[in-house]
C-alpha positions as CSV (number, residue, x, y, z in Angstrom):
1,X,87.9,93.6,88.0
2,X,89.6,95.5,90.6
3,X,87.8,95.9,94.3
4,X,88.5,98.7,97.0
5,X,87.1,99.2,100.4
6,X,88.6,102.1,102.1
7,X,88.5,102.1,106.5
8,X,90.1,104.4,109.0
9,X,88.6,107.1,109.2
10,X,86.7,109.1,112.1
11,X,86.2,112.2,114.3
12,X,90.2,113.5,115.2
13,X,91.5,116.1,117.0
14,X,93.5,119.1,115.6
15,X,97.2,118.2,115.1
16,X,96.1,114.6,115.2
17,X,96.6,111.5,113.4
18,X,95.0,109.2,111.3
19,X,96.1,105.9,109.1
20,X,93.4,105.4,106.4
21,X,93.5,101.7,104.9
22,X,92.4,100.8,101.3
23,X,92.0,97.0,100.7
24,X,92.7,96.1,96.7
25,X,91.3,92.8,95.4
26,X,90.3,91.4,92.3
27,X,93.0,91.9,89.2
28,X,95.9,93.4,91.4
29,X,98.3,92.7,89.3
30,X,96.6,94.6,86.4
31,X,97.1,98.3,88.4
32,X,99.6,100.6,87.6
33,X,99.3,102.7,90.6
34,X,96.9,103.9,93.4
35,X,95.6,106.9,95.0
36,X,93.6,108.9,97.5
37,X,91.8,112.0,96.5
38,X,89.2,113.2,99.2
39,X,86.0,115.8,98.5
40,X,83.8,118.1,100.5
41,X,80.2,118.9,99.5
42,X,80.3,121.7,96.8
43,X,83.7,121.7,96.1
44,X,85.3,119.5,93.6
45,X,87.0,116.3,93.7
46,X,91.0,117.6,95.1
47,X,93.7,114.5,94.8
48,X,96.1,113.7,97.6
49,X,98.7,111.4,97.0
50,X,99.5,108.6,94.8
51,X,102.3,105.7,94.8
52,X,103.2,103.3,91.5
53,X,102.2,100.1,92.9
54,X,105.5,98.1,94.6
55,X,106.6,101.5,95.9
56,X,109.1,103.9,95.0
57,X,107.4,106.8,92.7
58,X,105.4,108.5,95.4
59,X,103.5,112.0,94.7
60,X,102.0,114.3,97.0
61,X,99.6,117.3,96.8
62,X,101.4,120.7,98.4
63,X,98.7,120.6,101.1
64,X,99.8,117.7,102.5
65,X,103.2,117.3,101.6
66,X,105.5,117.0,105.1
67,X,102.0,115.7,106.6
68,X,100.6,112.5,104.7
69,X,102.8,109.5,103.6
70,X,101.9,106.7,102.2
71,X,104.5,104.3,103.8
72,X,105.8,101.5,102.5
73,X,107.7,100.2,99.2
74,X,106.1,97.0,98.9
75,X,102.1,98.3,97.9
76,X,100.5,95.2,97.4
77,X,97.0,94.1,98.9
78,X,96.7,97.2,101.0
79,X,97.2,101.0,100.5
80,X,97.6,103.3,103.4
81,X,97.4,106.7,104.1
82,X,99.3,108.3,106.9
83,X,97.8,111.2,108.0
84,X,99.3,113.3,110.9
85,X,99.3,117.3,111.6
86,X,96.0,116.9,110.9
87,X,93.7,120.6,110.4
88,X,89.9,121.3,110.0
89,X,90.3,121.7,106.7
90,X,91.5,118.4,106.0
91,X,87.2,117.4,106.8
92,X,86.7,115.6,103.8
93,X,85.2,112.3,102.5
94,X,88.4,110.5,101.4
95,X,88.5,108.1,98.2
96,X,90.6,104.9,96.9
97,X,91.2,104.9,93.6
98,X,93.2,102.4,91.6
99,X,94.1,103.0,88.1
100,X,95.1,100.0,85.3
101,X,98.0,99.7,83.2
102,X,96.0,99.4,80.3
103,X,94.6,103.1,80.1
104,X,96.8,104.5,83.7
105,X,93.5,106.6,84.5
106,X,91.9,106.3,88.2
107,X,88.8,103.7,86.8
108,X,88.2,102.2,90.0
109,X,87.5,103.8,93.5
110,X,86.2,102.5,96.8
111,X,83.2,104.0,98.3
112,X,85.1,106.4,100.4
113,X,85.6,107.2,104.0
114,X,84.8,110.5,105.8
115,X,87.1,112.0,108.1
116,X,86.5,115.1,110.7
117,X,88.9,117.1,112.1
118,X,87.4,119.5,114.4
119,X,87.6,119.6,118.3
């Protein structure tokens, strides 16, 4: 129903950047709103930040917030993740998810991307 294929990330530097891209296809106009969450081996899943989809309602976790932005108020075929300020522990494989309007729980997620911060 709903595709996603996440891209961006990579090896960074401490206090570096990163703009993580999630392409949506499929029943776009059936989601309600996206996400990123992001996991390390052994730990649980942690989320990260969500948007409603066309913008405006935009939520961040407190470890991020002032660092990662999903820009944009038009979300449409593409989510990204603006990542800057970026720390170790910020290593983490990070997810896509996409969640429909029919239940607004995260049912569909992308195969993830990992992303090292270490120098």
């Amino acid at each position: 129903q709903v595709q996603l294929v996440e891209s961006g990330g990579g090896l960074v530097q401490p206090g570096g950047s990163l703009r993580l891209s999630c392409a949506v296809s499929g029943r776009t106009f059936s989601v309600y709103s996206m996400g990123w969450f992001r996991q390390v081996p052994g730990k649980e899943r942690e989320f990260v930040a969500s948007i409603v989809r066309g913008g405006g309602r935009t939520t961040y976790a407190r470890s991020v917030e002032g660092r990662f932005t999903i820009p944009g108020d038009n979300v449409k075929d593409t989510l990204y993740l603006q990542m800057s300020g970026l720390k170790p522990g910020d290593t983490a494989v990070y997810f896509c998810a996409a969640a429909p309007i029919v239940t607004r729980m995260y049912d569909y997620w992308g195969q993830g991307t990992q992303v090292t911060v270490s120098s």
